[in-house]
The first five atom37 places (N, CA, C, CB, O) and aatype in JSON, in Angstrom:
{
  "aatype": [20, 20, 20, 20, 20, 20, 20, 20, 20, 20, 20, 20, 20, 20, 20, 20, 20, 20, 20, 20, 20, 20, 20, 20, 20, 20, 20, 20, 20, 20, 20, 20, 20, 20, 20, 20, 20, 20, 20, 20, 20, 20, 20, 20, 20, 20, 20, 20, 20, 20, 20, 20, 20, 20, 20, 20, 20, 20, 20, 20, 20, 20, 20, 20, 20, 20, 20, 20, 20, 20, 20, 20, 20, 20, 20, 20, 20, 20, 20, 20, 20, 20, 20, 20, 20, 20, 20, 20, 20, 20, 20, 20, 20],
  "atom_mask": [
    [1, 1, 1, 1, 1],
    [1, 1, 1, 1, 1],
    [1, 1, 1, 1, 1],
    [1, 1, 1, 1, 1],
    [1, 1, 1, 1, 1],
    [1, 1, 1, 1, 1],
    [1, 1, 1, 1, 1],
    [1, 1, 1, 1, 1],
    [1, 1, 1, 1, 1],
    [1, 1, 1, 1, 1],
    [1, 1, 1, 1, 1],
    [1, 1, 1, 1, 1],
    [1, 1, 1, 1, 1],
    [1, 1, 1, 1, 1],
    [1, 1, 1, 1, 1],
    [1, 1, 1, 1, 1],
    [1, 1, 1, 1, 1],
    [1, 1, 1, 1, 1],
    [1, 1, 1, 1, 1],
    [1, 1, 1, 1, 1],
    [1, 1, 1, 1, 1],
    [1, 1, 1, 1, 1],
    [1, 1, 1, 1, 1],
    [1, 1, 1, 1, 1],
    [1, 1, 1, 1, 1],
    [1, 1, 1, 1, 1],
    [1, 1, 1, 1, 1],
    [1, 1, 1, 1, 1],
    [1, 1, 1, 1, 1],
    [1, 1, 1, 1, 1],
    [1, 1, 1, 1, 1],
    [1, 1, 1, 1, 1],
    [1, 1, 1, 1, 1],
    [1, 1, 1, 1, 1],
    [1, 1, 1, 1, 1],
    [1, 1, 1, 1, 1],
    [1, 1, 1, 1, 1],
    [1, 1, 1, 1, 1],
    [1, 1, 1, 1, 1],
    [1, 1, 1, 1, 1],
    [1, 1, 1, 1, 1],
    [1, 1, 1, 1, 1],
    [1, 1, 1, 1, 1],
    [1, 1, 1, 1, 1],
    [1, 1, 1, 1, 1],
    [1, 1, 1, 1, 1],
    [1, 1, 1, 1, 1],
    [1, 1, 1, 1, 1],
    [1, 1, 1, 1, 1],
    [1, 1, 1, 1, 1],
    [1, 1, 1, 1, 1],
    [1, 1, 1, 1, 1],
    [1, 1, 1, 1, 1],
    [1, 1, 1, 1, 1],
    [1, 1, 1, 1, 1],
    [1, 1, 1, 1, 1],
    [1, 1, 1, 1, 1],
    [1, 1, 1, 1, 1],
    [1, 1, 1, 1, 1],
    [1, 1, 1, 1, 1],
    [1, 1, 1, 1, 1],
    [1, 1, 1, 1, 1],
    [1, 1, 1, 1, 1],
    [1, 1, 1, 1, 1],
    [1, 1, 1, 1, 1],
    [1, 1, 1, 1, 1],
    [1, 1, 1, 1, 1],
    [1, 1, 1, 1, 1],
    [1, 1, 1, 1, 1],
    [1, 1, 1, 1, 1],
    [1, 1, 1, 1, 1],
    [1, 1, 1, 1, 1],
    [1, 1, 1, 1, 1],
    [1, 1, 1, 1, 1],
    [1, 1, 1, 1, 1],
    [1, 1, 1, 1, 1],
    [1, 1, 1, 1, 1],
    [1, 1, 1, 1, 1],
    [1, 1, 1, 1, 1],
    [1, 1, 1, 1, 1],
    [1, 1, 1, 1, 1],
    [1, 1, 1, 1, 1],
    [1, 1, 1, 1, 1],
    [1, 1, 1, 1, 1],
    [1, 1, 1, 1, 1],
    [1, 1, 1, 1, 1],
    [1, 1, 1, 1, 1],
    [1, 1, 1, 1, 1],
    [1, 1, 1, 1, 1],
    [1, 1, 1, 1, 1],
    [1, 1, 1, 1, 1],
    [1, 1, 1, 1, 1],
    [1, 1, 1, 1, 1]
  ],
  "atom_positions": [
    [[-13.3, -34.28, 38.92], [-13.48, -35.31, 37.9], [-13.77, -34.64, 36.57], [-14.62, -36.28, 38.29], [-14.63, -33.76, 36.51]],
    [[-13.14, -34.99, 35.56], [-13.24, -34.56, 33.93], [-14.63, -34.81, 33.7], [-12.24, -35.48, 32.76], [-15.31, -35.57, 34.39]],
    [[-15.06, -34.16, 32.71], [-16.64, -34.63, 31.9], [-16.18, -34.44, 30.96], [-18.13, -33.92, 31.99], [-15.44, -33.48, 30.72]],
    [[-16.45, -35.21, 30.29], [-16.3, -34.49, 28.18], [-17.75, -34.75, 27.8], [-14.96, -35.78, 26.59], [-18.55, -35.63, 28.11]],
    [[-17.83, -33.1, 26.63], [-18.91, -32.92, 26.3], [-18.28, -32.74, 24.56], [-19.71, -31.69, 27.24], [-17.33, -32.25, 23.96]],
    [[-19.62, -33.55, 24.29], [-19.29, -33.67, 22.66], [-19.85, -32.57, 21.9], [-19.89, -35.02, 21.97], [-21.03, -32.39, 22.21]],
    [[-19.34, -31.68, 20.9], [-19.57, -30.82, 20.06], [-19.46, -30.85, 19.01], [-19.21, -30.13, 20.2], [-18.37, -31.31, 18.69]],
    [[-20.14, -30.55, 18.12], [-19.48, -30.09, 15.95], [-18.64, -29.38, 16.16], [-20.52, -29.06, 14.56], [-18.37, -28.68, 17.15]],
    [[-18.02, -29.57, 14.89], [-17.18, -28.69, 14.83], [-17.91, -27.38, 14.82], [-16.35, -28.93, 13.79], [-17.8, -26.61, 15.78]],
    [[-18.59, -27.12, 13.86], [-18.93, -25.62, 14.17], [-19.33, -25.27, 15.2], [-19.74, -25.08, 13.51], [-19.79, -24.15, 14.99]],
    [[-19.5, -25.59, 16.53], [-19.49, -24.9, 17.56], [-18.34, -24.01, 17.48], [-19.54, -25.68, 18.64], [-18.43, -22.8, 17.3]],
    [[-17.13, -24.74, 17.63], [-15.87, -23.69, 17.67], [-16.06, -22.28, 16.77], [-14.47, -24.51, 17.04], [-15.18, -21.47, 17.06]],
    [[-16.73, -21.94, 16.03], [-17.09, -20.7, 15.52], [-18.26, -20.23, 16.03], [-17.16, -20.71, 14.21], [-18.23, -19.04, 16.34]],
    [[-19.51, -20.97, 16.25], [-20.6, -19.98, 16.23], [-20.8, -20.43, 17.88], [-22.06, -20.23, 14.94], [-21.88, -20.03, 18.3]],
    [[-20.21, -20.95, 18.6], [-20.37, -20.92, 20.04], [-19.04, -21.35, 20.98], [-21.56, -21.87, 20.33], [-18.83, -22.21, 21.83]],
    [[-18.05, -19.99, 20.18], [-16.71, -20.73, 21.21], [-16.5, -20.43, 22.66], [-15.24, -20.31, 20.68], [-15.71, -20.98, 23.44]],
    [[-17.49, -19.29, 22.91], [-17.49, -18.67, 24.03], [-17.61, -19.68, 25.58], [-18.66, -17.69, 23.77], [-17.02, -19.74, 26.66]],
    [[-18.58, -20.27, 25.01], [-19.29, -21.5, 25.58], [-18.35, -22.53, 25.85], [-20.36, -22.06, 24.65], [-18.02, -22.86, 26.99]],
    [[-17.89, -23.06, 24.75], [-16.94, -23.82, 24.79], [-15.49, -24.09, 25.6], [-16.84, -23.7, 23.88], [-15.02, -25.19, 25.88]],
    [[-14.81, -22.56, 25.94], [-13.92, -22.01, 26.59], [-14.59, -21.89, 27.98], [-13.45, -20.79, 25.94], [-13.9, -22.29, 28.92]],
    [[-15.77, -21.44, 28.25], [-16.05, -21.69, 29.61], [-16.06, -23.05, 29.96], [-17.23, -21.15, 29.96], [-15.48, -23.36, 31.0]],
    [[-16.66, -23.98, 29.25], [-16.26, -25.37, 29.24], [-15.25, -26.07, 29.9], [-16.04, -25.62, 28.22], [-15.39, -26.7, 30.95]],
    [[-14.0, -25.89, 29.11], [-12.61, -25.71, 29.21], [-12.5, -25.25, 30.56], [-12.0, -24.76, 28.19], [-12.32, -26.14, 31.39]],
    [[-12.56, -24.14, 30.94], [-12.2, -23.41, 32.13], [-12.3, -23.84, 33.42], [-12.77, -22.43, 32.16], [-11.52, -23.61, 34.34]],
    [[-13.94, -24.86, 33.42], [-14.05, -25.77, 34.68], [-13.3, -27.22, 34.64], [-15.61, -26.05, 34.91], [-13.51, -28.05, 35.52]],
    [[-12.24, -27.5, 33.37], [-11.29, -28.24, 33.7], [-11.98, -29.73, 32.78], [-11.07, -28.22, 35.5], [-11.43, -30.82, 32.6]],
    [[-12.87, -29.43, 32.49], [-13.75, -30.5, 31.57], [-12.61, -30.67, 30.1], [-15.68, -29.64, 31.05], [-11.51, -30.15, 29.96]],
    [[-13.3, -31.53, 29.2], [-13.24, -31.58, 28.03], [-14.06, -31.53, 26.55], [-12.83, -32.24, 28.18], [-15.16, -32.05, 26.37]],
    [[-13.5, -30.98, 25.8], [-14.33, -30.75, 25.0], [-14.2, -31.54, 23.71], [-14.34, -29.5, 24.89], [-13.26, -31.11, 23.03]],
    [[-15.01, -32.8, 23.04], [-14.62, -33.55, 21.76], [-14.9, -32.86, 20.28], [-15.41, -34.89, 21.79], [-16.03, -32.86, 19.81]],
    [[-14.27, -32.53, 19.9], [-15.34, -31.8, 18.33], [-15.17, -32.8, 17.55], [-14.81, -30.21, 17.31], [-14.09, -33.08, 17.04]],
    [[-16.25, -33.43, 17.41], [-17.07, -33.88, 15.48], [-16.66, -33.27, 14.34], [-18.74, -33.46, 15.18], [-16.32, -32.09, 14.27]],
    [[-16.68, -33.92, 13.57], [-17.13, -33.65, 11.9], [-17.69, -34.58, 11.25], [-16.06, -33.38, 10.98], [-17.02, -35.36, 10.58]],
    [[-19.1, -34.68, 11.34], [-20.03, -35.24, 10.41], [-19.6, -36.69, 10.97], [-19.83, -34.85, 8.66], [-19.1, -37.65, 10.38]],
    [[-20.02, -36.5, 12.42], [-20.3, -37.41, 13.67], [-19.17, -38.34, 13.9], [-21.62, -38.28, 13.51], [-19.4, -39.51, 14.21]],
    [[-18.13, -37.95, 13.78], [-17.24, -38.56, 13.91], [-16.24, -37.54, 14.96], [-16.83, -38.98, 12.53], [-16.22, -36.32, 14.85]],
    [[-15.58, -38.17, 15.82], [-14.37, -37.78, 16.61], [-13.4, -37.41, 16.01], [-13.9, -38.63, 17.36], [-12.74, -38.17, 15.3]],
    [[-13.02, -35.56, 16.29], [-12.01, -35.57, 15.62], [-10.82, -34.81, 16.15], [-12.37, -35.21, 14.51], [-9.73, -34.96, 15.62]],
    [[-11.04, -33.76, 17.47], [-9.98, -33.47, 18.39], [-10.48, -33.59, 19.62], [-9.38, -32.21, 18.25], [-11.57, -34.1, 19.87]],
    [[-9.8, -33.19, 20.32], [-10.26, -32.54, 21.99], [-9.68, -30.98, 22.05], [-9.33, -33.6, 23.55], [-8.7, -30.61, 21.4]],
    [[-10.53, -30.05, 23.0], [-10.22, -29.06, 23.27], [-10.02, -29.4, 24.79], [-11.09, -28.08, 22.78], [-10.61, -30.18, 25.54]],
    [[-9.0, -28.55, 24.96], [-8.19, -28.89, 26.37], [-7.64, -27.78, 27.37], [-6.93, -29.65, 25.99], [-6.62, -27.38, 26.81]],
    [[-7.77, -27.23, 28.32], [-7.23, -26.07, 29.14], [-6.11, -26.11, 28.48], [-7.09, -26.12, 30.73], [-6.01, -27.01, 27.65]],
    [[-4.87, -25.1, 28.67], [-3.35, -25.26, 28.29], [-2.69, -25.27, 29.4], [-2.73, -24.22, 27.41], [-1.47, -25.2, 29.27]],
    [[-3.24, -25.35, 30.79], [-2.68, -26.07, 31.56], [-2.77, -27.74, 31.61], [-3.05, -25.53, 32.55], [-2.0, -28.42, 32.29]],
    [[-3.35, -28.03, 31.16], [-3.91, -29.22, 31.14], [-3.03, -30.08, 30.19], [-5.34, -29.12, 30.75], [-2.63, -31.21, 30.47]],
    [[-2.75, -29.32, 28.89], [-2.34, -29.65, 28.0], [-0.37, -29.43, 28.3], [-3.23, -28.87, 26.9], [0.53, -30.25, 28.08]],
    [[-0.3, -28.51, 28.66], [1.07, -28.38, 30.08], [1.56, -29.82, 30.44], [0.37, -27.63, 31.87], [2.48, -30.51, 30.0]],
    [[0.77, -30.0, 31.24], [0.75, -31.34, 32.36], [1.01, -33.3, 31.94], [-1.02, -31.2, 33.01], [1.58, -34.3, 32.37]],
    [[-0.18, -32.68, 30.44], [0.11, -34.11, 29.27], [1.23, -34.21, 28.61], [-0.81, -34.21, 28.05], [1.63, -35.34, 28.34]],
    [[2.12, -32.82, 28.13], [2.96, -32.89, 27.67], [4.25, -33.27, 28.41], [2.88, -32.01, 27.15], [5.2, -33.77, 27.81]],
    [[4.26, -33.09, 29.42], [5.48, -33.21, 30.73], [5.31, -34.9, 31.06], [5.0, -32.0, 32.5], [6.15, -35.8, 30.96]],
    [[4.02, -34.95, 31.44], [3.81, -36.45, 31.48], [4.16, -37.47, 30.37], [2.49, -36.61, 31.67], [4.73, -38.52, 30.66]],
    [[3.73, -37.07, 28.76], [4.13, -37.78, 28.03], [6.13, -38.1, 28.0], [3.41, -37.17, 26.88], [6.5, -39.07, 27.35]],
    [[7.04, -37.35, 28.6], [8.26, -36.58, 28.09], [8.99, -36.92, 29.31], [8.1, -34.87, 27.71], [10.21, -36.85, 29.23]],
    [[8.29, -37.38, 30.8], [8.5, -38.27, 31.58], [8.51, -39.7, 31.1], [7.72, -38.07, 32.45], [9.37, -40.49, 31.49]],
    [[7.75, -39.97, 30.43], [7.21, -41.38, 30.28], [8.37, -41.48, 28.81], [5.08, -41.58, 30.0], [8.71, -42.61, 28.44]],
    [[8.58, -40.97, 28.5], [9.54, -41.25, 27.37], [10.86, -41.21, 27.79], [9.4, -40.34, 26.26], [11.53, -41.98, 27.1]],
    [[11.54, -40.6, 28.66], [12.86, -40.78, 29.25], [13.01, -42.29, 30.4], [13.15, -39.21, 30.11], [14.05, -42.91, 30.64]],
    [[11.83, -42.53, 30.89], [11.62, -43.68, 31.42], [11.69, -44.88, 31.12], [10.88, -43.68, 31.7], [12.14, -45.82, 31.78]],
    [[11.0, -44.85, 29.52], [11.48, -45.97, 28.55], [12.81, -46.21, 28.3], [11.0, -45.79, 27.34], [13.34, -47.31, 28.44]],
    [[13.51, -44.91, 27.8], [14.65, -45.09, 27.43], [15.76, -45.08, 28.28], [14.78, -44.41, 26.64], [16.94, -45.05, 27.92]],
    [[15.25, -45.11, 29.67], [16.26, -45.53, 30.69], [15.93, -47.04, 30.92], [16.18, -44.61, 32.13], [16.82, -47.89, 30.93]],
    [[14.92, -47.27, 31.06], [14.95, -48.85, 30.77], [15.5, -49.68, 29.5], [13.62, -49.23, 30.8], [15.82, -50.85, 29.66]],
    [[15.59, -49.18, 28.47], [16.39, -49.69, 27.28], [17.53, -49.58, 27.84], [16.32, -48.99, 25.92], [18.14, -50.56, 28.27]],
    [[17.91, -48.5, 27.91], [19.44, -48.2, 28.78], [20.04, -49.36, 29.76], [19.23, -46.84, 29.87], [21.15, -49.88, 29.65]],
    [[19.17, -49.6, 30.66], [19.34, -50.42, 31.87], [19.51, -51.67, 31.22], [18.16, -50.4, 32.96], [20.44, -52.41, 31.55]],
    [[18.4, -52.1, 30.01], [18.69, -53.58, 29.67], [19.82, -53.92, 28.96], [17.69, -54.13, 28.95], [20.41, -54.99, 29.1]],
    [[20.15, -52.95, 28.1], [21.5, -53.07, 27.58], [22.79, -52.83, 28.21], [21.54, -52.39, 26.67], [23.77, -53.36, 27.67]],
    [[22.97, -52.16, 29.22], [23.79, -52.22, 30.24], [24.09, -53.73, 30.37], [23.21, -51.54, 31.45], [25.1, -54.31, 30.0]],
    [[22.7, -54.4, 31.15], [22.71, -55.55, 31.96], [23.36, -56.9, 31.05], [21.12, -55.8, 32.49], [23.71, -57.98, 31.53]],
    [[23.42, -56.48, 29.6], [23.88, -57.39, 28.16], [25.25, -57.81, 28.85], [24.12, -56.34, 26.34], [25.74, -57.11, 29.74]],
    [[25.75, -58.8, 28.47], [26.98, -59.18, 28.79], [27.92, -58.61, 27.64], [27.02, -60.7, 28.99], [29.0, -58.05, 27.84]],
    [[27.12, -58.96, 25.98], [27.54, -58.53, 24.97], [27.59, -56.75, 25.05], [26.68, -59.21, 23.93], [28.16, -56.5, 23.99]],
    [[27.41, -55.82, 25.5], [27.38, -54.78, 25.13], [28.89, -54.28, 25.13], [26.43, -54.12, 25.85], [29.69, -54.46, 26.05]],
    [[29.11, -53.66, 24.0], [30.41, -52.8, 24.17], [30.49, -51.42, 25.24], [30.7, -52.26, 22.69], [29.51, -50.69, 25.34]],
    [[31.48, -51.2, 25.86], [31.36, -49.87, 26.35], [32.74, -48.86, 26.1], [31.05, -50.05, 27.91], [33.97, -48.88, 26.18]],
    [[31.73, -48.06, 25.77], [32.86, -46.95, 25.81], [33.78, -45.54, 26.78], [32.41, -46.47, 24.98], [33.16, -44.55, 27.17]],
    [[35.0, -45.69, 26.99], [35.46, -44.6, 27.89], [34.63, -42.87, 26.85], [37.73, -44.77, 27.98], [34.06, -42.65, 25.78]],
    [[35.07, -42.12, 28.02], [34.41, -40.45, 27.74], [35.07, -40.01, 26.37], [34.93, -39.11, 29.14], [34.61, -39.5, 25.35]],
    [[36.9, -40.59, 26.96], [37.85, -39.71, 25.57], [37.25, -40.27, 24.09], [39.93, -40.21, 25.58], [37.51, -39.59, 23.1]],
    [[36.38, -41.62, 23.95], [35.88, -42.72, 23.06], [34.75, -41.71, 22.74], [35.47, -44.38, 23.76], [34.88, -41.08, 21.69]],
    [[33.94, -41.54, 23.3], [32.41, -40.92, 23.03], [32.95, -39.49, 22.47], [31.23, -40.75, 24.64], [32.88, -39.21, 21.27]],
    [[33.61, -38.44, 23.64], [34.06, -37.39, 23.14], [34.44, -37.08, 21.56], [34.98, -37.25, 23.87], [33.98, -36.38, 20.65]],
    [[35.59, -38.03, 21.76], [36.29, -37.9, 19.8], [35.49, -38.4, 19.16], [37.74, -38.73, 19.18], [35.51, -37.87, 18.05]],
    [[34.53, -39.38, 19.24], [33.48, -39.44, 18.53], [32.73, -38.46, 18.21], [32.87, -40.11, 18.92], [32.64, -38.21, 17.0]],
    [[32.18, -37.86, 18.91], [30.85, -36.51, 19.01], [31.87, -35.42, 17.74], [30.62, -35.4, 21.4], [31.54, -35.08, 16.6]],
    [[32.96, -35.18, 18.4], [34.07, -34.08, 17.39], [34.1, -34.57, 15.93], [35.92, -34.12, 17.95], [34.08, -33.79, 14.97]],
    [[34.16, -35.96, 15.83], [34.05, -35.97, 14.77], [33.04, -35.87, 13.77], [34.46, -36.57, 14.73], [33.23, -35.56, 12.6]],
    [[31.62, -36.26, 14.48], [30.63, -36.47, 13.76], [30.46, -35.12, 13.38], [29.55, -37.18, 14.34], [30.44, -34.59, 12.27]],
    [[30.33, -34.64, 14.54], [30.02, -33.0, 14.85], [30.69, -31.98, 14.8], [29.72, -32.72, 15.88], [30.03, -30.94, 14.92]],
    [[31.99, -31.85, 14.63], [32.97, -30.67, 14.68], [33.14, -30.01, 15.48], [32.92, -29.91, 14.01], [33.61, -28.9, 15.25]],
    [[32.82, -30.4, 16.73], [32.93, -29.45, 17.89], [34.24, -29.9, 18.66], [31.54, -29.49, 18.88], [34.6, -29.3, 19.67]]
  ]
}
């Protein structure tokens, strides 16, 4: 289970040592500035894992956009040779 432990910012200078051990047992770390929330410090595995997850969750959406517009009666579709000479042209390839 995560804990987050709240810090100043200046911890990250005059006690990062601490902080990184922090980190290391998989916790979180919030830093302040003049008591306010202003990042998280995060393992970079951790931060790994959010990023993959976010990048899942975004191809997911847009396969569901996909799917609903498919399901349109109105949607146009296009053959490959259609998309292809398209792409060449936009693109020059």
């Amino acid at each position: 289970m995560f804990h987050a432990h709240v810090r100043p910012v200046r911890e990250l200078r005059n006690n990062y040592p601490e902080l990184a051990d922090i980190v290391k047992q998989r916790d979180h770390v919030i830093i302040t500035n003049n008591g306010k929330s202003e990042a998280v410090l995060i393992g970079f595995d951790e931060f790994r894992k959010y990023e993959e997850f976010l990048h899942y969750r975004y191809i997911d959406e847009k396969l569901a956009e996909a799917e609903k517009e498919a399901a349109d009666p109105n949607t146009k579709w296009y053959t490959h040779e259609e998309v292809f000479a398209e792409l060449k042209e936009k693109y020059g390839v």
